[in-house]
N, C-alpha and C positions, 0 to 999 in steps of 0.2 A: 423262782425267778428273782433278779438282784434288782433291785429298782438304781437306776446311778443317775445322779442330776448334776451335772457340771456348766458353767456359765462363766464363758468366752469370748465377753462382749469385748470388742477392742476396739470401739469407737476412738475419732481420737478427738479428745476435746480441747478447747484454746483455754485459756484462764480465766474468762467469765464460764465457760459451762460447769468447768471444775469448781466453782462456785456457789453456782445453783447445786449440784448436784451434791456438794457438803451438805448446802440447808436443807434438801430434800431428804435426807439421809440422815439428819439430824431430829425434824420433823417428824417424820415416818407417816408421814399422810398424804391421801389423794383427792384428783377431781371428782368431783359427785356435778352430775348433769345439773343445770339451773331448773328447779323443779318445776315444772310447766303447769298447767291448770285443766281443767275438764276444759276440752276442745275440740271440736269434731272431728278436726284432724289431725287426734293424737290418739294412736292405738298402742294396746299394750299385750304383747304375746308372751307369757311365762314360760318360761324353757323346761315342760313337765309334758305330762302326757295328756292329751284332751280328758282323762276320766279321772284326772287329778293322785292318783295312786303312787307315782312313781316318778324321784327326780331324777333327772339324767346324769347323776356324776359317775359318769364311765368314762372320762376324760376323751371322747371323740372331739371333732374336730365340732366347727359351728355349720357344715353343711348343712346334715343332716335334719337339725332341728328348723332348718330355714325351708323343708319339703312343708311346712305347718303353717306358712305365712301364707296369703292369699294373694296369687299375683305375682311374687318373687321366686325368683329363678336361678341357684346357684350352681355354678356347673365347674368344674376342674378339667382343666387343661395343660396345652403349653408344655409342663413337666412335670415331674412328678411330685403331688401334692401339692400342686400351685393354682389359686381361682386367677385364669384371667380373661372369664366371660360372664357375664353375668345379666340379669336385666329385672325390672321393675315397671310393670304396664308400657310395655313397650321400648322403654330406654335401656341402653346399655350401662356398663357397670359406672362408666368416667360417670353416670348422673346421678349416682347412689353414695351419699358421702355418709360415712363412718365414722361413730364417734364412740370411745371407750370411757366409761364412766362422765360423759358429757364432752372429752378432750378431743379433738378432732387426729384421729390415725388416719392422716392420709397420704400415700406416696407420691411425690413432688414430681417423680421422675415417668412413671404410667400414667398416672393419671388414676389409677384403678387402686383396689386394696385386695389383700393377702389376707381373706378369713381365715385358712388353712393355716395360719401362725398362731392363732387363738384359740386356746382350749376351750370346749364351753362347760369346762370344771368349774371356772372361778365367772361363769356369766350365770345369772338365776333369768332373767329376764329380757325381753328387745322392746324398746319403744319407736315405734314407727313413726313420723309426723312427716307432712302431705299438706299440701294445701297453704294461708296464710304463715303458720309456724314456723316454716323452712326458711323465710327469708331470715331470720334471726338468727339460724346456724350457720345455714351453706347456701350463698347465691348463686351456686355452679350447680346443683342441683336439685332433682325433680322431686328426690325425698330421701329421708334420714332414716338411718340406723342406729339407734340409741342401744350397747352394750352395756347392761348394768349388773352392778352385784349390790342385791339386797338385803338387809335386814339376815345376816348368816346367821347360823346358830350355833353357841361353843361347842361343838364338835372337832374330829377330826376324821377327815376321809383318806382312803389310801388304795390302790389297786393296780393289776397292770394286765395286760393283754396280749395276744400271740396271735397269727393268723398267717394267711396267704404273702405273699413274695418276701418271706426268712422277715415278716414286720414282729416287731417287741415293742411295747409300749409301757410308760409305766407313770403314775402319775399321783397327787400326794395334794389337799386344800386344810387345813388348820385355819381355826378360829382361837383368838385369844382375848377372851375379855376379862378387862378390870374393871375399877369403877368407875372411869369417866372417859376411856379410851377402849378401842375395838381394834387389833389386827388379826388381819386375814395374809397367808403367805399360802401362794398357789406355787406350784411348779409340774411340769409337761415335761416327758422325754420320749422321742419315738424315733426308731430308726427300722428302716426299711431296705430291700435287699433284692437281689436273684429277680430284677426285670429284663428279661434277654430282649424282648420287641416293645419298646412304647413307642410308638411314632414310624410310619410310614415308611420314611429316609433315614431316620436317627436308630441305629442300634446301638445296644447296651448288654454287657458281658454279665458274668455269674458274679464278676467284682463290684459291680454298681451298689453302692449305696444311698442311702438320700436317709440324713438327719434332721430332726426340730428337734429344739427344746423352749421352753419358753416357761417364767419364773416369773413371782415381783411381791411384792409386799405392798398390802392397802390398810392402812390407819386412820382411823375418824378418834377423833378427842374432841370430848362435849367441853367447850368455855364457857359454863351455866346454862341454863335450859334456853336460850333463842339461840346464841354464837356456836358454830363449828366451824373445825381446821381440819380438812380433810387432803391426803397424798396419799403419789401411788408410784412406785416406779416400777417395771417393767422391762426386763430382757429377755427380744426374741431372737432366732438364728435358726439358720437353717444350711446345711451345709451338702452339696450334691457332689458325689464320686462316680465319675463314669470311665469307662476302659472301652475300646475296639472304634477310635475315637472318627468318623466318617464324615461327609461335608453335610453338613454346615458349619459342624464341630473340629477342629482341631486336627488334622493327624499326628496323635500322641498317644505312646502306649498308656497314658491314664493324664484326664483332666479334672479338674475342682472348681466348683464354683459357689460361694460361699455370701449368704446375703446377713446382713443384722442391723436387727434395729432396737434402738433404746427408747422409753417412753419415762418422761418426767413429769409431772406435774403436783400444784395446788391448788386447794378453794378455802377461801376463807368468803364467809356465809355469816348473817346476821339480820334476825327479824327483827322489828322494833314492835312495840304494846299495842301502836294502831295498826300492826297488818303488813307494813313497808318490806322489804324484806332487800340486801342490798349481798350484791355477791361478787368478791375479786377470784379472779381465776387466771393460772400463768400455768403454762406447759412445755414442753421442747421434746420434739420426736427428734434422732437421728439417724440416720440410714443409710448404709453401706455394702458394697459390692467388690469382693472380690473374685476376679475370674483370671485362672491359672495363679494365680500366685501374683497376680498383677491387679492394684486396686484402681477400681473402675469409678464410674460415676457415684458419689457421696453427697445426698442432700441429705438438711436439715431443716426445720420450721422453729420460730418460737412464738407461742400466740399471748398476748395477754387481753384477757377482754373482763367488763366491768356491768352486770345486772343491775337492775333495778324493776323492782314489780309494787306498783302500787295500785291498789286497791279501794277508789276513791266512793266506791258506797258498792250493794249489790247487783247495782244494776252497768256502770263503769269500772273499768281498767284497765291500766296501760303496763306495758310494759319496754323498757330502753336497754337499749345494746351498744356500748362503745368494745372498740378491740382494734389492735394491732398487730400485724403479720409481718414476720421478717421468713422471707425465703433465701437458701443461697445454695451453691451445688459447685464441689469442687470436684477438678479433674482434673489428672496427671497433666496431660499435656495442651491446659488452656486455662488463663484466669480464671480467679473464683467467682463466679457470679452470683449478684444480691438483687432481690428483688423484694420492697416493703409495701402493704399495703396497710391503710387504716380508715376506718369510717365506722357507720353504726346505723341502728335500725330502729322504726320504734313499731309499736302493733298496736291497736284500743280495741278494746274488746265490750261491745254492748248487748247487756242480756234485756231486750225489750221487754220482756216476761218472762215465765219460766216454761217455755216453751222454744219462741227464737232468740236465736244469737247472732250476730255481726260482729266480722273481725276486719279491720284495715289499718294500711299503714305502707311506708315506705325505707329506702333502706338507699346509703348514698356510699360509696366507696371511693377511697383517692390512691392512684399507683404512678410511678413510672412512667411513659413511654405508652401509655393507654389511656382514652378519656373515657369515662364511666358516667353514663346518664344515670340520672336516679330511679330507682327500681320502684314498681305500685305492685299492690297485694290487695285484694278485695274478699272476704267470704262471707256465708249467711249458711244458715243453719235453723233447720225447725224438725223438732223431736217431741212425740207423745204416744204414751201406749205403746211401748217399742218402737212406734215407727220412726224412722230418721230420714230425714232429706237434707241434702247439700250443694252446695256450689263454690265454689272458689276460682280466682283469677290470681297469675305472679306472673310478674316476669321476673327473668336472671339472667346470666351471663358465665361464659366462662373462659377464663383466661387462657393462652398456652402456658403449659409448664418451662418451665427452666428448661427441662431436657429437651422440651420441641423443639427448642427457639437456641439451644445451646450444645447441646451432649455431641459428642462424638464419636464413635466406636467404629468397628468392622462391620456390623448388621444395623447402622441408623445414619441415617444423615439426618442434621437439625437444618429446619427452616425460622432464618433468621426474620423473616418477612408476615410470617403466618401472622392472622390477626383474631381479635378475640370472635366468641362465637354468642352470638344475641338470643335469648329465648323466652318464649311465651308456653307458659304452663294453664290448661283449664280445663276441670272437672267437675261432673254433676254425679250425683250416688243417689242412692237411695238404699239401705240397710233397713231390716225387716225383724225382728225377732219373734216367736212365736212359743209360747208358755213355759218360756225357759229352755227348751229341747232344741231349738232350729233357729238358725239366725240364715238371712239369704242376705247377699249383697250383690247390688249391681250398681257398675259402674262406666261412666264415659269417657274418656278424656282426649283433649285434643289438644297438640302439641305444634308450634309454630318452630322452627332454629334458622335462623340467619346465618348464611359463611358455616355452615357444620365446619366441625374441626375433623377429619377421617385420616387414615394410613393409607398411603401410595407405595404399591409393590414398587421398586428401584430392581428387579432382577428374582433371582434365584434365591438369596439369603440376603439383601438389602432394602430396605426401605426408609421410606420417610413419611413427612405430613401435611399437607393442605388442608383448603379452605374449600368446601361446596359452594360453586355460583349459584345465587340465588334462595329462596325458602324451599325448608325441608318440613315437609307437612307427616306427622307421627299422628297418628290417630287411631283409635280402637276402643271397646269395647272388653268387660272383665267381670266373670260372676264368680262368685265364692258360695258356700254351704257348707252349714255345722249343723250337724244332726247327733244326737245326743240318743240313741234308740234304746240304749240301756243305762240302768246305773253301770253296768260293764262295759259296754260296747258303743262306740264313739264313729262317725266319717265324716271326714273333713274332705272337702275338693274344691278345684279353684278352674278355671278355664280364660281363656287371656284369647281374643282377636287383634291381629296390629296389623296396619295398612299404610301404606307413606308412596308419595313421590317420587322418591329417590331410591337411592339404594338401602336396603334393610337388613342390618345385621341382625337384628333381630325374629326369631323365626314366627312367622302368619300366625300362625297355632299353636299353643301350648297347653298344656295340661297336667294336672296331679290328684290324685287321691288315694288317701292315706286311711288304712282300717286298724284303730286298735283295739283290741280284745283284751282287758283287767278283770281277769276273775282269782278272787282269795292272791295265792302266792305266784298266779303265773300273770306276765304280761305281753303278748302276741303283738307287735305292730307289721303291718303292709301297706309300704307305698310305692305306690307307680305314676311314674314322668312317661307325659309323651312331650317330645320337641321336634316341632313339622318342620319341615323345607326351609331354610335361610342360605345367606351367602356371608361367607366371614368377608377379613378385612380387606382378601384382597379380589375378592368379587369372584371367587369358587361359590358354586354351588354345594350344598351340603344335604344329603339328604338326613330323611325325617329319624327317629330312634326312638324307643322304648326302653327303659330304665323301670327295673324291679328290684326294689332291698326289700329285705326278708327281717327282724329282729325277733331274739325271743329271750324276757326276762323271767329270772327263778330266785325268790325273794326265800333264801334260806330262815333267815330268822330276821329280825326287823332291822337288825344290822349289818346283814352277810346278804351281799347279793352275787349270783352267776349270770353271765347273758352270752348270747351269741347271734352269729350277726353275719347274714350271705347280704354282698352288694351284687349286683348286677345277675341276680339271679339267673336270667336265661340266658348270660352268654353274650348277649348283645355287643356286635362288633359296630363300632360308632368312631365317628370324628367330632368334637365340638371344635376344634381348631384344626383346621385344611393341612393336613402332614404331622397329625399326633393323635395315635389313637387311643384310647380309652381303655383303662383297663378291664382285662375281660373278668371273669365270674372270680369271686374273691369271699372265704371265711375268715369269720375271726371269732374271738372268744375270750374271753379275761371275765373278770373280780373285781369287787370292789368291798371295802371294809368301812365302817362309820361307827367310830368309838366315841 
């Protein structure tokens, strides 16, 4: 099997990006997350197998690893190889914001993100934060996604994979360290094939293909032992071929449509002798769309924002957040529109003993054409002998995008009127752990949204977007359990109740649990999704579905691994999105090598 990595990013940039992206390139280093501190609501889930044996670099995508998180929900829809439904204790995906090595990847134009772009070759780890943290990162949403790549080690991996619908994959992470510098170069290629039915109304010929690739280079250079300079840059693409072109698509004997994104950034970091620790960080995502040959909606972001954590004895600290936001989104046939935002956060964290904690703080934003009240945040925390208890209160907000408010196309109308949407985030926990084998968690959360932001069918293949009259009340209930029943043998499950007011995209009921079996050279995983009853966007009913992936790894020597891998085990014919269905039972199987 030939592994072929080609990168065809054709962004087009004005003469400041060409700029940055000399220094970036000159540089060769990336953003690293503002390191956060022990906090209640900051969890950390390593991308390995619950019995610790076995890391994942099989270059899959990042779904799969996210069936492991407690409560989250990643589901692929829409098209082929695209997440665009997703949820977290009852919220949909617009309230789940992403961040790659601490940089915010988030598309300007949905509102939502594209995990399926991101190998989890080049991610070791996910940090979750929930609760007072969040307002720091993202006031639009309910909780974070922290992708990180940590601590690599000089190595070099390399491998590729074959399976169901004519898919080839192939994929490659090197580490290179010197003496005061680290780089890591990832690179991703998959292309897929021979879908004759995805989708209800949408057929697709034996010509249909659907490409990613995705590539970048991450450099850390130590400037003496407090100071680093760390970049990253990042080329994703993804290009879709389809032939027997039907409505909603085209009639044309073959159509293209081709998305990419570029990801730029740095962090320059520096502790001082008393504890201080002070961090600049600047980024620029870009993102483009072209469809037929005709380029469509193009946004960009560029963020700069500026840390500060001090540590004013053991029992006080704060920590400040300034940042600036430039959005803009150009289209063929309509000005380019800009939109800046800037403001900052701060958080104090008091440890009254070493037992509880108290986090508050506020968070104030200035934009545009939007007035923005200042945000509060309140949490408390008391932990002993495993036991943990919590609570926390946020509010946040969240803007329309550029494309709500602007885009134009054949399947969207923008609403220029739409107004921002208000929200009240608050949860109570209580996590359990029990002599290292068993952790239980349960959790409450009750969710207030003002003017919700939702999609309005306009017809058959158009729509747009309004505002919900009145409070949207999200509320439910969420248990988790890790059981540890062998040095071998691991189950993990999670179970999620959601209840609301209004309309719920999100479904009543959800459920997962995942069994893996690590003995000597084999590694056996099984996880099963249930997703009960919901209604998508445009208020179809949806029934409930069961999802089974099957995985099975064979650890040839410590360096040679084989694995194979049935998704949708029994066939399960399902819709996540109302007029696209799901692919039916699927194998695959590849290699991997680590020299």
């Amino acid at each position: 099997m030939s592994l072929a990595f080609s990168w065809r990013c054709r962004l087009q940039l004005n003469g400041d990006e060409v700029f940055l992206y000399v220094i970036f390139m000159v540089v060769m280093v990336f953003l690293l997350p503002f390191q956060s501190f022990s906090h209640p609501s900051v969890e950390v889930y390593p991308l390995k197998s619950q019995t610790g044996t076995t890391y994942r670099q099989k270059g899959e995508d990042l779904e799969k690893n996210f069936s492991l998180t407690p409560g989250f929900f990643l589901n692929s829809a829409g098209s082929m190889g695209q997440m665009s439904s997703g949820n977290i204790r009852g919220m949909n995906g617009v309230y789940t914001a992403v961040l790659i090595e601490g940089g915010s990847f988030y598309d300007g134009r949905s509102g939502t993100t594209d995990l399926s772009k991101i190998s989890s070759l080049g991610i070791d780890q996910t940090i979750r934060s929930h609760g007072p943290d969040v307002l720091l990162y993202a006031p639009q949403a309910v909780s974070v996604l922290d992708l990180r790549t940590t601590n690599p080690l000089k190595k070099t991996t390399i491998g590729g994979e074959a399976g169901s619908f004519n898919t080839v994959k192939g994929f490659l992470k090197s580490t290179i360290v010197q003496d005061s510098a680290q780089h890591i170069i990832l690179g991703n290629h998959s292309e897929t094939g021979g879908l004759p039915q995805y989708g209800s109304f949408r057929v697709y010929g034996e010509k249909n293909r659907y490409r990613q690739e995705n590539g970048g280079v991450l450099s850390t250079i130590a400037l003496g032992g407090r100071t680093t300079l760390q970049t990253q840059v990042r080329v994703l693409e993804s290009l879709l071929k389809y032939d027997q072109g039907q409505p909603p698509l085209p009639l044309k004997p073959q159509g293209t449509q081709e998305n990419k994104d570029m990801i730029l950034g740095a962090n320059f970091s520096h502790e001082t002798l008393c504890g201080v620790r002070h961090q600049i960080s600047l980024s620029h995502v870009g993102q483009e769309t072209v469809y037929e040959r005709e380029e469509g909606p193009c946004g960009k972001e560029t963020r700069v924002s500026y840390h500060q954590d001090i540590p004013w004895s053991s029992i006080h600290r704060t920590r400040f957040v300034l940042e600036g936001t430039d959005h803009s989104l150009k289209q063929k046939t309509q000005p380019k529109s800009h939109r800046s935002i800037a403001g900052g956060a701060v958080l104090h964290s008091v440890n009254l003993d070493s037992d509880w904690q108290t986090d508050f703080g506020m968070r104030q934003d200035y934009t545009q054409h939007y007035t923005q009240n200042p945000l509060g945040t309140v949490g408390v925390s008391w932990q002993k002998n495993g036991t943990r208890l919590y609570g926390s209160w946020r509010q946040g907000y969240r803007l329309p995008t550029l494309y709500d408010i602007r885009a134009e196309s054949p399947f969207f109308q923008p609403n220029p009127t739409l107004k921002p949407e208000r929200m009240d985030f608050s949860e109570l926990g209580w996590h359990q752990k029990i002599k290292d084998k068993t952790s239980v968690q349960l959790v409450y959360f009750y969710n207030q949204l003002r003017q919700k932001i939702v999609g309005i069918p306009l017809g058959f293949t158009r729509s747009t977007v309004g505002n919900l009259p009145g409070k949207t009340i999200v509320k439910g209930s969420e248990v988790s359990l890790v059981y540890l029943c062998s040095d071998t043998l691991s189950l993990k499950g999670a179970y999620t109740y959601t209840e609301s007011n209004q309309r719920l995209e999100s479904p009543k009921h959800q459920a997962s649990i995942t069994l893996i079996q690590a003995n000597g050279s084999w590694e056996i995983e099984s996880t099963l999704s249930y997703i009960g009853n919901r209604r998508d966007w445009s208020q179809k009913n949806l029934p409930f579905y069961r999802v089974h992936h099957l995985a099975i790894t064979y650890k040839l020597t410590d360096q040679w691994r084989l694995y194979g891998e049935v998704k949708n085990l029994w066939d399960e014919r399902y819709e996540v999105v109302s007029g696209y269905r799901s692919p039916r039972r699927a194998f695959y199987a590849g290699t991997s090598f680590t020299f």
